[in-house]
C-alpha positions as semicolon CSV with decimal commas, in nm:
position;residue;x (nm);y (nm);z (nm)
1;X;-4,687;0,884;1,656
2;X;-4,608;1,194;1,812
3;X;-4,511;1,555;1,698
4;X;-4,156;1,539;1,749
5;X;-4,149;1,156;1,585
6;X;-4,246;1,317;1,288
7;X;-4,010;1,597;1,279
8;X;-3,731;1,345;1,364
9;X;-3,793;1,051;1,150
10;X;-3,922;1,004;0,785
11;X;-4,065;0,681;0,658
12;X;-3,940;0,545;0,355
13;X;-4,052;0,190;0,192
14;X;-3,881;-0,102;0,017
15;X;-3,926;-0,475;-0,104
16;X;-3,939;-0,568;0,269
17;X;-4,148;-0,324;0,402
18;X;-4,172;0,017;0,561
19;X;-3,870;0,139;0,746
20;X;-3,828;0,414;0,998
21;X;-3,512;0,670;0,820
22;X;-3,384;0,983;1,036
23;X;-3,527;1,273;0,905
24;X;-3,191;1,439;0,913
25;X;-3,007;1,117;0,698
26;X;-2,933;1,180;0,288
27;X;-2,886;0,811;0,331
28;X;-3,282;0,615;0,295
29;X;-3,400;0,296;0,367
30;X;-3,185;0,054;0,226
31;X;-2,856;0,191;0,410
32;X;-3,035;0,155;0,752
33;X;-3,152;-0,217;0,660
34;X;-2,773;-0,261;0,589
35;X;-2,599;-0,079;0,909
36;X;-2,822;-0,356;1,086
37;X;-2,735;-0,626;0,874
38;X;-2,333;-0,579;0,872
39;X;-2,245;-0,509;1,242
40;X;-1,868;-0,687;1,153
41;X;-1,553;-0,418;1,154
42;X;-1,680;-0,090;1,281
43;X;-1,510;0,064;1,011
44;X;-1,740;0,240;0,755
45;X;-1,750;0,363;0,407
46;X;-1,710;0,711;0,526
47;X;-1,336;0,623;0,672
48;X;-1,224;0,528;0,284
49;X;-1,233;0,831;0,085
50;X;-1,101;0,718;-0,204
51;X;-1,376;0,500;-0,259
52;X;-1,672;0,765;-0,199
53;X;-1,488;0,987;-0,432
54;X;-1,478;0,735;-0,694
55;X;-1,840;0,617;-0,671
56;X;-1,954;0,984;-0,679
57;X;-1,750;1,046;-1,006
58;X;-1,886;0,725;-1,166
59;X;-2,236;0,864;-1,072
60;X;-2,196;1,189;-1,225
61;X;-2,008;1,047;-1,526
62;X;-2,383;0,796;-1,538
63;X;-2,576;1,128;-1,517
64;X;-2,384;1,272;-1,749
65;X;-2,421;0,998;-2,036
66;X;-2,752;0,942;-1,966
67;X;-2,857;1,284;-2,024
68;X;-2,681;1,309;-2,306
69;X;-2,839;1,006;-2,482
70;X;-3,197;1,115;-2,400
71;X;-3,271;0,892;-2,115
72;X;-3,264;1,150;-1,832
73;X;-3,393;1,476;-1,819
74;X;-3,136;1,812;-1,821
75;X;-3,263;1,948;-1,478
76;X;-3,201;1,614;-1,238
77;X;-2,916;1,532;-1,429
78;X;-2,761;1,858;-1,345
79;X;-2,884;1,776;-0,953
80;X;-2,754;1,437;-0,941
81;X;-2,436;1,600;-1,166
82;X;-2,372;1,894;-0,843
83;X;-2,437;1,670;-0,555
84;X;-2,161;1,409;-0,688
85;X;-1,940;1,712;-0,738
86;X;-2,031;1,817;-0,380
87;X;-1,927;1,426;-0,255
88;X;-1,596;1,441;-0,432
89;X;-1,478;1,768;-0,268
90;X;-1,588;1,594;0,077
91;X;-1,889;1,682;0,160
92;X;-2,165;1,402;0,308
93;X;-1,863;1,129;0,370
94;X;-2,042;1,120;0,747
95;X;-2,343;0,990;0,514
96;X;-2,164;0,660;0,403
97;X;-2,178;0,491;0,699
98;X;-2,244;0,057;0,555
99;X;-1,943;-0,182;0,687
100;X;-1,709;-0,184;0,467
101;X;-1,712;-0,572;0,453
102;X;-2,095;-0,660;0,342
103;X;-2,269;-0,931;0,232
104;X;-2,489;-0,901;-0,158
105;X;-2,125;-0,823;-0,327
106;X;-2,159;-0,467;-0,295
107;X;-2,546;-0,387;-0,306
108;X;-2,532;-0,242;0,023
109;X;-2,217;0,027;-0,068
110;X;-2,384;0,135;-0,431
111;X;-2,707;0,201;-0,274
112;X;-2,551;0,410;0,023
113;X;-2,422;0,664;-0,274
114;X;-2,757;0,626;-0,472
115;X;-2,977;0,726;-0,142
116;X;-2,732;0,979;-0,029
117;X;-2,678;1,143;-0,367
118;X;-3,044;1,126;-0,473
119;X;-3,135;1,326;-0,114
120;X;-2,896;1,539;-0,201
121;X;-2,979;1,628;-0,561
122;X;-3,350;1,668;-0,418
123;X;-3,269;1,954;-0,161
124;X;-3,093;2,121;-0,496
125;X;-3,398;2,065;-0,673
126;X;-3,623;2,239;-0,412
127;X;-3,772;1,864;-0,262
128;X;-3,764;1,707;0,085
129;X;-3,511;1,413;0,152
130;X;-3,695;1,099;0,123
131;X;-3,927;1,268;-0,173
132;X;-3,826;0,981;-0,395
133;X;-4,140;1,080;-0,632
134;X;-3,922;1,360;-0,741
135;X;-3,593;1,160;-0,806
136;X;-3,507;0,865;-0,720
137;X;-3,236;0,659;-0,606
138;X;-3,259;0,380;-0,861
139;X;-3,434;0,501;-1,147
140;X;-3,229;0,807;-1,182
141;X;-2,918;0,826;-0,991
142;X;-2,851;0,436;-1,054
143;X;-2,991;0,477;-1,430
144;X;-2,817;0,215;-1,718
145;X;-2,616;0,064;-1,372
146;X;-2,577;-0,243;-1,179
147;X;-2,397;-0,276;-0,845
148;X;-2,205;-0,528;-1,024
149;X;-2,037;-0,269;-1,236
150;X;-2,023;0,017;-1,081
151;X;-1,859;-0,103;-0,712
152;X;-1,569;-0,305;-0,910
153;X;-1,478;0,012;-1,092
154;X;-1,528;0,210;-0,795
155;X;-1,286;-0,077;-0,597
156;X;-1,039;-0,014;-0,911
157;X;-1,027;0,372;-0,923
158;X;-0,997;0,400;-0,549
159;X;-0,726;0,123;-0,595
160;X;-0,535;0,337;-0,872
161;X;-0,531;0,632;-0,625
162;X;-0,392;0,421;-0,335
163;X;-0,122;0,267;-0,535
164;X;0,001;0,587;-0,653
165;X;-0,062;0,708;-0,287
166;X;0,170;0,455;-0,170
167;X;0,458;0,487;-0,482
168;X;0,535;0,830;-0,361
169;X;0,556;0,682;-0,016
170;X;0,816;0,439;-0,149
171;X;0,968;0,695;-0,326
172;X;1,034;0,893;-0,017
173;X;1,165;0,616;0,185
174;X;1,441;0,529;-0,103
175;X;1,558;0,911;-0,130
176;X;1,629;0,852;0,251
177;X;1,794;0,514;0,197
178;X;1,994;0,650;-0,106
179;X;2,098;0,978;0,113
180;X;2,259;0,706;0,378
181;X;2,406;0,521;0,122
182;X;2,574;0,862;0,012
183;X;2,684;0,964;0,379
184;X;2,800;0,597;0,444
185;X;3,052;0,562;0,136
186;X;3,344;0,569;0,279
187;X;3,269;0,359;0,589
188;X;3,428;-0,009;0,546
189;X;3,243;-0,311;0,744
190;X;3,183;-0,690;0,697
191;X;2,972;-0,806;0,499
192;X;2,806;-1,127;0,647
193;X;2,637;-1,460;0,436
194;X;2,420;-1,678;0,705
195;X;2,538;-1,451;0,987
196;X;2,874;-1,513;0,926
197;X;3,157;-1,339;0,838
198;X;3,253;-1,288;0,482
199;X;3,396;-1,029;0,276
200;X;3,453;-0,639;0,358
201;X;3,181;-0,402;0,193
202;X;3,119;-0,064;0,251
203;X;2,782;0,052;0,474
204;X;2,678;0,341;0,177
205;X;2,660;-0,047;-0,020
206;X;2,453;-0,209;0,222
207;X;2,233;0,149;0,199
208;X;2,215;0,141;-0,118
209;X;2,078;-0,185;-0,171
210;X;1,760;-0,135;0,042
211;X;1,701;0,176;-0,198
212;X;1,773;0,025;-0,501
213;X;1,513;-0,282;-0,370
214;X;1,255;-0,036;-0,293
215;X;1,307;0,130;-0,691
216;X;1,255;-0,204;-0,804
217;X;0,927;-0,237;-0,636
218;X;0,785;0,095;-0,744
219;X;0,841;-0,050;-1,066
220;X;0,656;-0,367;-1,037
221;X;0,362;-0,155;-0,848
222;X;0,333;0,049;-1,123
223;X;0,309;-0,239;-1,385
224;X;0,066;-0,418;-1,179
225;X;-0,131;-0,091;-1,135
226;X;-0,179;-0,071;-1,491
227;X;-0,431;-0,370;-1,501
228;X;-0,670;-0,188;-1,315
229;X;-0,739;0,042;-1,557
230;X;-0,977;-0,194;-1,748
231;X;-1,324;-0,124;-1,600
232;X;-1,640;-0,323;-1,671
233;X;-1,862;0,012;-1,676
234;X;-2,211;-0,080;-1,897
235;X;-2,203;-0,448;-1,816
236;X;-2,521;-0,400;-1,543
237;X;-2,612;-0,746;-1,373
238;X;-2,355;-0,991;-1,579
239;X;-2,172;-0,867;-1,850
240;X;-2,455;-0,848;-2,129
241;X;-2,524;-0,442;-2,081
242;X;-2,910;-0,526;-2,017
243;X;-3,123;-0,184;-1,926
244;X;-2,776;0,026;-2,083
245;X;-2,803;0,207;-2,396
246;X;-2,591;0,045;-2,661
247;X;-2,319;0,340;-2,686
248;X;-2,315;0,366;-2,294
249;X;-2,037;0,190;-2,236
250;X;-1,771;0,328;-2,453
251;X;-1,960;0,725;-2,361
252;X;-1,956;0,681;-1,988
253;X;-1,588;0,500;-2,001
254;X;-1,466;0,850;-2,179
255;X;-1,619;1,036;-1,990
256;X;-1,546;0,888;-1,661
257;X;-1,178;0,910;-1,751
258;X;-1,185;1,235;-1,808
259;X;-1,358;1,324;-1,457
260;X;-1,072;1,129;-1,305
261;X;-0,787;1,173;-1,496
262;X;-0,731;0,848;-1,528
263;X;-0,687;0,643;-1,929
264;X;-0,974;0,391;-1,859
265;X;-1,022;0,149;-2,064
266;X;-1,347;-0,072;-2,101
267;X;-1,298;-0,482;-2,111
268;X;-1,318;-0,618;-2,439
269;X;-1,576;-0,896;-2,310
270;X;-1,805;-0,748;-2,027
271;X;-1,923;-1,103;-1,906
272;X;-1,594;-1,196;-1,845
273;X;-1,470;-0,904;-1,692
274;X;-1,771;-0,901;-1,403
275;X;-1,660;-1,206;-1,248
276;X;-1,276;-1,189;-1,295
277;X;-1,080;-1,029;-0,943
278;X;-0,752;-1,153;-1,103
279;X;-0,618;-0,754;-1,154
280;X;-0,693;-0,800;-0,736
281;X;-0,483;-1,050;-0,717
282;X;-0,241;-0,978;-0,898
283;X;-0,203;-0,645;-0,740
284;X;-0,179;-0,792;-0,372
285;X;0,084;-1,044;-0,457
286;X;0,314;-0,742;-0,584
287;X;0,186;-0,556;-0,238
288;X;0,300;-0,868;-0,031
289;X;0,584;-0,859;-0,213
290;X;0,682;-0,478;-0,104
291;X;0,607;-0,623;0,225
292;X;0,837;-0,873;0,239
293;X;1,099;-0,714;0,123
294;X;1,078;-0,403;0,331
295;X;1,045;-0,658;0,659
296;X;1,340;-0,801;0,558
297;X;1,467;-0,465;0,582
298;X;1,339;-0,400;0,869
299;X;1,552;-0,689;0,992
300;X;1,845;-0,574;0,901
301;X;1,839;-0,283;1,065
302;X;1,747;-0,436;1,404
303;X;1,968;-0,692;1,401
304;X;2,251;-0,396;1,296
305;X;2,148;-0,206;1,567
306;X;2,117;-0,463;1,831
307;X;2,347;-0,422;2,176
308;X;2,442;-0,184;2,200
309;X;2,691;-0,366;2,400
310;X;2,590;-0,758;2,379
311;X;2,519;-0,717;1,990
312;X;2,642;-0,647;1,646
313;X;2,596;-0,253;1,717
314;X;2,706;-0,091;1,384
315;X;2,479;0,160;1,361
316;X;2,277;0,373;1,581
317;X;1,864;0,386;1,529
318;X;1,760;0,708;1,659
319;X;1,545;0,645;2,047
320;X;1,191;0,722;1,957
321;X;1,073;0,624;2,351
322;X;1,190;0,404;2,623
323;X;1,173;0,046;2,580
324;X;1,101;-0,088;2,948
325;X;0,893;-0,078;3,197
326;X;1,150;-0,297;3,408
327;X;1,520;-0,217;3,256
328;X;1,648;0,107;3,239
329;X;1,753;0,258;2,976
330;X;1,650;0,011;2,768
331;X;1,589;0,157;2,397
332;X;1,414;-0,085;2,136
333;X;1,411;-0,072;1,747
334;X;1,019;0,023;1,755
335;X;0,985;0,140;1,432
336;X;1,134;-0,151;1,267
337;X;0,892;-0,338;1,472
338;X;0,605;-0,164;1,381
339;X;0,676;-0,170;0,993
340;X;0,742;-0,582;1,014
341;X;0,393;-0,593;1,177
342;X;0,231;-0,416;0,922
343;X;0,435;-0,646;0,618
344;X;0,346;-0,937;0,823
345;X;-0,053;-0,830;0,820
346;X;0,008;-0,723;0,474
347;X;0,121;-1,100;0,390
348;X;-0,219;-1,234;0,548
349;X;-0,426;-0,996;0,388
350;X;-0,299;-1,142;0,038
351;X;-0,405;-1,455;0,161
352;X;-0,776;-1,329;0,229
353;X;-0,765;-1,175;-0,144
354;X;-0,648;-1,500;-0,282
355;X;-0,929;-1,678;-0,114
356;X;-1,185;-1,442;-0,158
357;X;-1,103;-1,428;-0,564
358;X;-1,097;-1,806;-0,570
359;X;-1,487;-1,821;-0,402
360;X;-1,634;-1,647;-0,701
361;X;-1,908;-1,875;-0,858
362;X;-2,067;-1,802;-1,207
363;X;-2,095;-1,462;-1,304
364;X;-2,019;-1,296;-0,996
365;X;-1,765;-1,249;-0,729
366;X;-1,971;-1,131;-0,427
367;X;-1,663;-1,115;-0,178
368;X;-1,579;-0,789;-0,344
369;X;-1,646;-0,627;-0,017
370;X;-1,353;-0,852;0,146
371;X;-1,124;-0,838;-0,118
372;X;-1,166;-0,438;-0,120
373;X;-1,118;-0,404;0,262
374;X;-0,835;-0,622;0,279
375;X;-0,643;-0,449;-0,018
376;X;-0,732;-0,124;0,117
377;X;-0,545;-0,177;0,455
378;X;-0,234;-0,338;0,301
379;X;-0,227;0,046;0,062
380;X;-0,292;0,270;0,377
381;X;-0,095;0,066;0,633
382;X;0,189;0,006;0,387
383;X;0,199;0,399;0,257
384;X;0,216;0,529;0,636
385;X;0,455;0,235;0,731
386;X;0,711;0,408;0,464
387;X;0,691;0,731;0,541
388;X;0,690;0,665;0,980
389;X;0,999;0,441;0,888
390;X;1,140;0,738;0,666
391;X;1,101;1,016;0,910
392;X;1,084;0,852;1,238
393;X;1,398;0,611;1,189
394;X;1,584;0,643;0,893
395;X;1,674;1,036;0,889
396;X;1,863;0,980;1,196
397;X;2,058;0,664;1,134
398;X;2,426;0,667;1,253
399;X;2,715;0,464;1,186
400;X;2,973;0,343;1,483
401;X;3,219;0,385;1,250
402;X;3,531;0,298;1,484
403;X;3,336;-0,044;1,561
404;X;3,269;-0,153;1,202
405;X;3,664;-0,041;1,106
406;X;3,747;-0,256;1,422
407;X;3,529;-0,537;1,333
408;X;3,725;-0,539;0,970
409;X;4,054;-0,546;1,103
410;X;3,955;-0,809;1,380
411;X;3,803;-1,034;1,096
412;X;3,936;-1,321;0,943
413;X;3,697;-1,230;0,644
414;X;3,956;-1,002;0,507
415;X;4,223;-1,293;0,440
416;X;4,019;-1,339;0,090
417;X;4,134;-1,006;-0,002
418;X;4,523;-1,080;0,073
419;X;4,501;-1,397;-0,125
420;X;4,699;-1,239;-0,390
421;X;4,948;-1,023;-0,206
422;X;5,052;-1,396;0,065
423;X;4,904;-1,647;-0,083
424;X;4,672;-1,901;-0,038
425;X;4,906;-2,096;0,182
426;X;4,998;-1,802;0,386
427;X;4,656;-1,661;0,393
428;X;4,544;-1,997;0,562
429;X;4,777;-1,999;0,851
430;X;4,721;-1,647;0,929
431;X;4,303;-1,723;0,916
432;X;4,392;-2,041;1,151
433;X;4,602;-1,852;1,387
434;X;4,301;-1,574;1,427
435;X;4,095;-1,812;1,509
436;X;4,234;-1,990;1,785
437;X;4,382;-1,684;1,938
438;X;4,095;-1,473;1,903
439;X;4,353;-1,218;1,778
440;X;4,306;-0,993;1,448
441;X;4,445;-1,056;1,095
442;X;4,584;-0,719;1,078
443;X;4,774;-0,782;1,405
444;X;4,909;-1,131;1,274
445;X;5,030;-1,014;0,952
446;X;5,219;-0,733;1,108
447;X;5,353;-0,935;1,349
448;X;5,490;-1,201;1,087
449;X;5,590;-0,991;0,888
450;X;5,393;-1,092;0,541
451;X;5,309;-0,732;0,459
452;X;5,425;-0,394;0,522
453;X;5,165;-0,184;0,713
454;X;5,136;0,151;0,473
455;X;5,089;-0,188;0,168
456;X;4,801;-0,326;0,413
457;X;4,664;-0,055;0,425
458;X;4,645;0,040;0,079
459;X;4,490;-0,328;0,001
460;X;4,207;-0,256;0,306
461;X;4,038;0,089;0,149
462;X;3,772;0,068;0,086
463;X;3,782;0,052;-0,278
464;X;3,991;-0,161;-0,319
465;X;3,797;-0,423;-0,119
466;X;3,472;-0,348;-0,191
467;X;3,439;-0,358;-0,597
468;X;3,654;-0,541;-0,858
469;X;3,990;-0,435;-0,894
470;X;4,358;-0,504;-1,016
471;X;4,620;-0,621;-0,777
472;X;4,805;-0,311;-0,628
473;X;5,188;-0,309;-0,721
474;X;5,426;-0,224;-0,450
475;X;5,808;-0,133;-0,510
């Protein structure tokens, strides 16, 4: 080995053998065996900051506890205690650099944080990286812990930050609906069951329902959110709390909250709680959900905006970028499209979760790694899909409002609404004689002479047709 081999690389030893590390890496020889092994998405720990933050705080919460109950000593506590500190304000996140999808349910992401953390707390300490004699990465930063509790409650905290993440996304979005639904009031058009005409509603209505859907779903986020506040922290390898002092649990659970700032609360049976993903599940189906809905959305507003002269062309999406390489002027919904794909990948990474919880055998679910991915790009992907669809599209919606008052009067919808003032019979002839004509009821009743045109008029605001209401007397 040469001079500058030495000065570049460190050697470092586990169950397997002797590994070559780079002498410059807080990570050691476990991460490298792993970067190796798990060659599958290209997309690293170090691209989900959530989840280094939250295995850094459940490491210094460890440290903490341990210290406390006599198990670690006060001066690599406090190392292991400021390098974890260091990690959650964002430093060494270019250190966690394992697949995010793994295989040994997680082994490969706890021991990234122990290597890089234990380096770490050695420079503080005045040591070498790699000087494991000093501190190491299992028998002190990993102290009274098992992979198999720490990464689901690092999957759960980083889960509670995304859903929260992704509620004030929501939230945004619905404001913007809800401000439509305010400016669009007073605009009548018809409303339309299986694509065909029905009755007359206004377009602030139509608004308002796509924010008063998205409320609804904050709601069910947040309830579904909730589960994932019951950790399995102290359970080690399968629930019984081997190697963990008897009052860890409940001590590192407290104090783990209060590094968060999140009320954690520890399962009532630990065995149980190691192998259960159901809070995963649960909390995708309510994600597919939101996706759903806000595709169907998403649909709406395309097929509203489609023409603008072949189509229904009510309102007007604001042009983000030309639409053709071969037809001028050609100007597609894009950002519709874009927020159906992400519902649509949304809806298949539910069924991955699903599958993944359903796998589990015994007392351990080791597709963690899947389910975690796979939830974690239905949160991101669904929190930037809001707010792109909120800035980039819905701000600068616009109604045709002479085309949607045309498309009322033109209607034979709005018969249902004279029922009481011609008749059924009348009504019927008049909706028979549109039809075949092709001419409008307004025109028709005019023209026959059934109602008086300042009376139709009266009946054909807006709220009058769009919301219960008495029959209008005319003298």
């Amino acid at each position: 080995m040469t001079t500058s081999d030495m000065t570049t690389i460190r050697v470092e030893h586990d169950l397997i053998g002797d590994r070559d590390v780079p002498a410059s890496a807080y990570y050691g020889v476990h991460t490298v065996r792993a970067v190796e092994n798990f060659p599958i998405t290209g997309q690293t720990l170090k691209e989900s900051a959530d989840l280094i933050a939250s295995l850094a705080a459940i490491k210094q919460a460890a440290a903490e506890v341990n210290v406390s109950l006599g198990l670690l000593d006060q001066q690599r506590a406090d190392a292991i205690v400021a390098a974890c500190i260091e990690i959650r304000d964002g430093a060494l996140h270019d250190q966690f650099v394992v697949d995010l999808i793994q295989g040994g349910a997680g082994t490969s992401t706890n021991m990234n944080a122990n290597e890089v953390i234990a380096n770490r707390a050695l420079e503080i300490l005045g040591h070498r990286r790699g000087e494991y004699q000093h501190l190491h990465p299992n028998e002190h930063v990993n102290l009274s812990q098992s992979t198999n509790d720490v990464y689901p409650t690092a999957l759960k905290l980083a889960a509670w930050i995304g859903v929260h993440r992704l509620v004030d996304a929501m939230a945004i979005l619905r404001r913007a609906f809800a401000a439509k639904a305010v400016e669009f009031a007073d605009v009548l058009k018809m409303g339309r069951t299986q694509l065909q005409d029905a009755v007359p509603m206004t377009l602030g209505q139509e608004f308002g329902t796509y924010a008063l859907m998205l409320a609804e779903d904050e709601a069910r986020l947040l309830e579904a959110v909730s589960l994932i506040r019951e950790i399995n922290l102290g359970a080690t390898a399968i629930g019984t709390g081997i190697t963990a002092h008897p009052h860890y649990a409940a001590l590192v659970r407290e104090r783990l909250s209060a590094i968060v700032g999140i009320d954690l609360v520890t399962s009532p049976d630990l065995v149980e709680a190691t192998q259960d993903c159901g809070s995963f599940v649960q909390l995708s189906g309510v994600l597919k959900r939101v996706a759903v809905k806000l595709s169907k959305t998403c649909n709406d507003l395309r097929l509203l905006s489609s023409g603008p002269r072949a189509g229904l062309n009510e309102i007007n999406l604001p042009a983000r970028q030309a639409g053709s390489s071969i037809m001028p002027g050609k100007v597609n919904p894009v950002i519709p499209e874009v927020v159906n794909q992400v519902a649509f990948e949304v809806i298949g990474n539910d069924v991955t979760i699903t599958m993944a919880a359903e796998a589990g055998q015994l007392q351990l679910n080791a597709f963690e790694p899947v389910i975690f991915y796979s939830l974690y790009r239905s949160l991101s992907h669904l929190t930037n899909a809001c707010l792109t669809l909120e800035a980039n599209c819905i701000r600068g919606i616009t109604a045709n409002r002479d085309r949607l008052r045309q498309t009322v009067e033109q209607s034979i919808g709005i018969v249902t609404a004279l029922n009481p003032y011609i008749g059924y019979r009348n009504a019927t002839e008049v909706a028979l004689e549109a039809h075949h004509s092709g001419r409008g009821v307004y025109e028709i009743l005019l023209e026959r002479g059934l109602m008086q045109k300042e009376h139709l008029d009266a009946v054909l605001r807006p709220e009058t047709l769009t919301r219960p209401s008495e029959k209008l007397s005319f003298s």
